[in-house]
N, C-alpha and C positions, 0 to 999 in steps of 0.2 A: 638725585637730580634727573637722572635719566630713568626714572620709573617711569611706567606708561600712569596717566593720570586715571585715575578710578572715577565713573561717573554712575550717580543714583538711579538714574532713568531706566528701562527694562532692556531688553536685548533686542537688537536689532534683528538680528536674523536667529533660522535655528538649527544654520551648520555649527557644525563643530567648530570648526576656525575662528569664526565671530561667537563662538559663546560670549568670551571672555570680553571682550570690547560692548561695552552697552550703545545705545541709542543715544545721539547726543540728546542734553536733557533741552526742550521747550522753556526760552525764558522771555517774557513780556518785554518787547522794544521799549516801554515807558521804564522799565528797571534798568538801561542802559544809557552811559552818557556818550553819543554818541556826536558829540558838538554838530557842529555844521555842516556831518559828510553824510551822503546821499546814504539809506539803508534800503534800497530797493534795486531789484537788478534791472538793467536797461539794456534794450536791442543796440547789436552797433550800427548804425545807417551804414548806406550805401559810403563807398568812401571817394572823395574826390580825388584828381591825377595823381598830386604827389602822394596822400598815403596810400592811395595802392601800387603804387611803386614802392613804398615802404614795405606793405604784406608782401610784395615779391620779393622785397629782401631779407625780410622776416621766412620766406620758401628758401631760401636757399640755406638756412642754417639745419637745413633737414635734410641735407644730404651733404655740405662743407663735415671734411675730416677735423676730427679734434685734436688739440697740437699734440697728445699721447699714442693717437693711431700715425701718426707722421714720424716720431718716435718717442719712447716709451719711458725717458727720460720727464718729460714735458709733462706731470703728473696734477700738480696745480695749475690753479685758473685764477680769473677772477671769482667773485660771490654775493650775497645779498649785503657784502659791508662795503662796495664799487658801486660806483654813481657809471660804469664804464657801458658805450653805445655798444650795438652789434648791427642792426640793419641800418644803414646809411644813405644820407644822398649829398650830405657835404662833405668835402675830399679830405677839409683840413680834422676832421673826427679820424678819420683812416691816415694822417699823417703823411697826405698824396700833396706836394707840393706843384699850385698851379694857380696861374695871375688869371687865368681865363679858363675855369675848367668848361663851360657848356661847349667852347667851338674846341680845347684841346679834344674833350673825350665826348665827341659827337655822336649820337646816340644810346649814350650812357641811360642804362635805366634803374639800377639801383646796386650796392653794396653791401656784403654784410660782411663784420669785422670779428674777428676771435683771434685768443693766444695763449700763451702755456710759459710757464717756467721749470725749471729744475729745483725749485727751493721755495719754500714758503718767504725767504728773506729775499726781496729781492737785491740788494745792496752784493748780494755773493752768487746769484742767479743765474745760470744759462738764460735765454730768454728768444719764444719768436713767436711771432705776430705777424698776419698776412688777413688783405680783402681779396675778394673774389669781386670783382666789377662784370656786373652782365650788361650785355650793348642787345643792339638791336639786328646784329649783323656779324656778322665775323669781318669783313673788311675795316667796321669801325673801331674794332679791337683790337686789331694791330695796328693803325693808324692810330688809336689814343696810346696802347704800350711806346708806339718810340715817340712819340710826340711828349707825354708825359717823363719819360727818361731824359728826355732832350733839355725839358725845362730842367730836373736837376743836376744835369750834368750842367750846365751853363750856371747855376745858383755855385755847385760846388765849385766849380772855375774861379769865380770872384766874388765872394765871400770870403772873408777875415779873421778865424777866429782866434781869440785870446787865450792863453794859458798853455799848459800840456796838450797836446793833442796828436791825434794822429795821423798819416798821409790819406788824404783824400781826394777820391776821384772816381772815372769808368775802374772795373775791373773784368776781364776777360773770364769765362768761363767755358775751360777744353772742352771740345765736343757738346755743348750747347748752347750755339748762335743767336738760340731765340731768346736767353735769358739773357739779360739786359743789365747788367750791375753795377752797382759803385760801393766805395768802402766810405764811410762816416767820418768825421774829427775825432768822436770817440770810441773808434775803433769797432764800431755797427757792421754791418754788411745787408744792402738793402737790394732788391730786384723787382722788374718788370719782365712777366711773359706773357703772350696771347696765345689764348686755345682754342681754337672754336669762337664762338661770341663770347668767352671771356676774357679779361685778363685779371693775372694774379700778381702781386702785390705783398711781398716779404719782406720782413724784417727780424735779422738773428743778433744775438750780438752775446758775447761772456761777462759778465760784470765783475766777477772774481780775477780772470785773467787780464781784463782792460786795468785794471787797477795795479796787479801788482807787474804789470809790464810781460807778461807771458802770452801775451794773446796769437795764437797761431788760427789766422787768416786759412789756411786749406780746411782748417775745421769746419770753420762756415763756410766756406765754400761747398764744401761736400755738404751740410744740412743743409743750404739754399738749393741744392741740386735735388735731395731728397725730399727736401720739401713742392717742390714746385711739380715731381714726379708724382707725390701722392695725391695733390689736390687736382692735378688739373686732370686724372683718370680719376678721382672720385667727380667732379664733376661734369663731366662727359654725361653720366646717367642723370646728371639735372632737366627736368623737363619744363622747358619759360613756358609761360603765358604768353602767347601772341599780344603783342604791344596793342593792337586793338580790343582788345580784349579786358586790361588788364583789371579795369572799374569792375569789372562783374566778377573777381575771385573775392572767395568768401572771408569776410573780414574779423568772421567768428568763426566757431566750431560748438558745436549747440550749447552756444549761450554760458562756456568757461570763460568768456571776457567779460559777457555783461554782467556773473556773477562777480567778477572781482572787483575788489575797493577800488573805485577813484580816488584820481590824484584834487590833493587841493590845489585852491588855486594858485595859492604860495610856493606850490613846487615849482623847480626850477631845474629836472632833469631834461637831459635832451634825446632819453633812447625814448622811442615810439610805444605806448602800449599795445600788445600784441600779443598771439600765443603759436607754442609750438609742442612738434608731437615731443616723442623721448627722446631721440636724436638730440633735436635742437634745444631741449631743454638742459642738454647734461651740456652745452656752450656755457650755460650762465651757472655752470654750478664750480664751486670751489674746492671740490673734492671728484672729480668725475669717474674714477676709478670706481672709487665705493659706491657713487650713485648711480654707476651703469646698474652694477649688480642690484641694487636696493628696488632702483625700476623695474627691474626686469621682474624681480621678484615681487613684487609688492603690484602688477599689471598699471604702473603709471604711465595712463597713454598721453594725456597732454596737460600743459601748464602755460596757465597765460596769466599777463607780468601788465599791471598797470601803478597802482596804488601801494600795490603790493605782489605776494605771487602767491597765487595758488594752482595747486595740485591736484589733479583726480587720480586718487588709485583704484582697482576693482572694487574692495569691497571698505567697513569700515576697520574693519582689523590690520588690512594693509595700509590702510590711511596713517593708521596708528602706528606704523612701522617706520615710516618716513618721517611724522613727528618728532618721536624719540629720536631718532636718526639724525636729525635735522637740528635738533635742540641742545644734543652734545656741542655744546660751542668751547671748550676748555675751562683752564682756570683760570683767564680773563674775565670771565661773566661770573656775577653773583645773581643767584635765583633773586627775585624781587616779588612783589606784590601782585594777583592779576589785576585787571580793571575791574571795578566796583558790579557784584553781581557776575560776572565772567570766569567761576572760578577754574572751568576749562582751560583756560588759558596759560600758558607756559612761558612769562617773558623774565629778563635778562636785562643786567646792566653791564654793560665793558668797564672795565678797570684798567686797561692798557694806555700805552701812549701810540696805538699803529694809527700808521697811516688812511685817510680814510675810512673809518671806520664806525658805524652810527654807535651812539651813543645806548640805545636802548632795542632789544630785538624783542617781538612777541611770537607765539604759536600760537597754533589752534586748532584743533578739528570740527569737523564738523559731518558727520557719519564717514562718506567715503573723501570728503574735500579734507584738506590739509590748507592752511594761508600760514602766511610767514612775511611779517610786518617789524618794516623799521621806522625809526626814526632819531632827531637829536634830541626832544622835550620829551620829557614826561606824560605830560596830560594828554599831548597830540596821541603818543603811542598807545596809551588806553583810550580814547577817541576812536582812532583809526583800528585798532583791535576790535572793540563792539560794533560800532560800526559793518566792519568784515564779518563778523560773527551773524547780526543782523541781515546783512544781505544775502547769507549762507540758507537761512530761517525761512526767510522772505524772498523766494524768485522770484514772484509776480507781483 
């Protein structure tokens, strides 16, 4: 199942490396069922205020630490089987509780959102989760950190909740002022601090310990502490966009977004399509350990996520490295059928009962491009595969 796919067509190149990996093979758009989705790549226009407040929070996941460099426990992520946001501009996606956020966090200019666990299950999980909110100012960053703590400090005040739970409220944290906390009902531990024109935005919490009544509170304290330490000196080196400015940052990077799939119109996700370098790619990956190394090795410099995602690596042999890589999905997934004429193609059906999780994944190469397409239907996911394939074929 994890063999690299054998294709008829000649060789691409004639180093060494890519002997072995052929030329993806030439197949006629008319031998493709490609329903109703666009098979041609498209420029992205100029983008209007809010998505380029989007692409500046889509920038900031290119230098936000990943919950395993903050620590090393935090090994899982999310992955292509989450519908889950990263660049933001509404609070309630980041879990920022607010009746009024434009005058709370006034001059707010965009978010991005990431997190980690300690387990593939989450039900038994360590668990932390933090945005990074960039303002326009650093006074407006510390005016929305306690303005925004304030609201939920007063929410946890008189709020009611049912069942087992746990003491909820502020909680003091020795020796630093600026971090802003409270503990949850069920035994979370959440914080606000401003740095600079940021503020950061934690949430830690044990789901093994909440459960069986062992939850020791200094725990998270000391990871809210260590956490808020790593992020907010990794982002210190973040360099904004002058707010005047921000319409004119580049909405692509030569043309890896308008190569990839659109979204149909029946989609219904709410993260922003957009692309990022390696950094910010290994946010949306579900394994990020293996895929720093795989990146790094395989020269994948960027990946941009609409329809689907795809990948550039240097050449096509490292493309193929990432596929296989990529396509080891376990023994949930049974190999299946490719789409009609696509025999390139490497897709997959889930046999599990997880959470979240599409019902059908495809692969693909396409010389040095790699895509990696979901969906819940059948036909759509052979659809949306040639389709991807087609636009791969066809850039202009």
């Amino acid at each position: 199942m994890s063999a690299a796919l054998a294709f008829t067509a000649a060789c691409a190149s004639d180093s060494s490396e890519d002997a072995t990996v052929a030329a993806s093979p030439h197949i006629d758009l008319h031998d493709l069922d490609v329903g109703s989705f666009v098979t041609t790549s498209g420029k992205v226009g100029s983008p209007n205020p809010a998505r380029a407040r989007m692409v500046e929070g889509q920038r900031l996941g290119s230098v936000a630490p990943l919950a395993m460099e903050i620590d090393p426990r935090f090994k899982y992520q999310t992955g292509h089987e989450d519908n889950s946001v990263y660049a933001w501009l509404d609070p309630d996606i980041a879990g920022i509780r607010s009746d009024d956020f434009e005058a709370d966090a006034a001059g707010f200019i965009a978010g991005f959102f990431t997190w980690g666990r300690s387990e593939r299950d989450l039900g038994i999980a360590q668990n932390i989760s933090y945005s990074v909110l960039l303002f326009s100012d650093s006074d407006s960053a510390t005016h929305a950190a306690h303005t925004l703590y304030g609201r939920e400090i007063d929410f946890q005040q008189h709020v009611q909740f049912s069942g087992d739970t746990y003491p909820h409220g502020p909680v003091t944290v020795d020796g630093h002022p600026d971090i802003l906390a409270w503990s949850t009902y069920d035994g979370g531990l959440k914080a606000f601090e401003a740095s600079g024109r940021f503020v950061v935005h934690t949430s830690v919490d044990d789901q093994l310990a909440s459960k069986i009544h062992q939850l020791d509170m200094n725990e998270l304290i000391d990871l809210t502490t260590k956490s808020m330490s790593t992020i907010t000196a990794r982002m210190a080196t973040f360099q904004p966009t002058p707010p005047d400015k921000l319409t004119s940052v580049p909405v692509d990077h030569e043309d890896i977004l308008g190569r990839t799939l659109r979204r149909s119109p029946t989609d219904n996700w709410k993260d922003t399509p957009g692309f990022y370098d390696r950094h910010g790619a290994l946010h949306l990956s579900s394994s990020p350990s293996e895929d720093q190394r795989l990146f790094a090795e395989t020269g994948m410099d960027w990946m941009a996520y609409n329809g689907g995602r795809l990948y550039r690596a240097k050449d096509a042999a490292s493309a193929q490295k990432i596929l296989d890589a990529h396509s080891s999905l376990g023994k949930m997934y049974r190999l299946m059928d490719a789409p009609k004429n696509l025999p390139a193609a490497r897709c997959y059906e889930y046999h599990g009962d997880g959470f979240a999780q599409f019902r059908f994944e495809c692969f693909v190469r396409y010389n040095e491009f790699v895509a990696e397409i979901s969906s819940n239907q059948l036909i759509d996911i052979r659809q949306r595969t040639s389709a991807q394939y087609a636009i791969l074929e066809n850039p202009k």
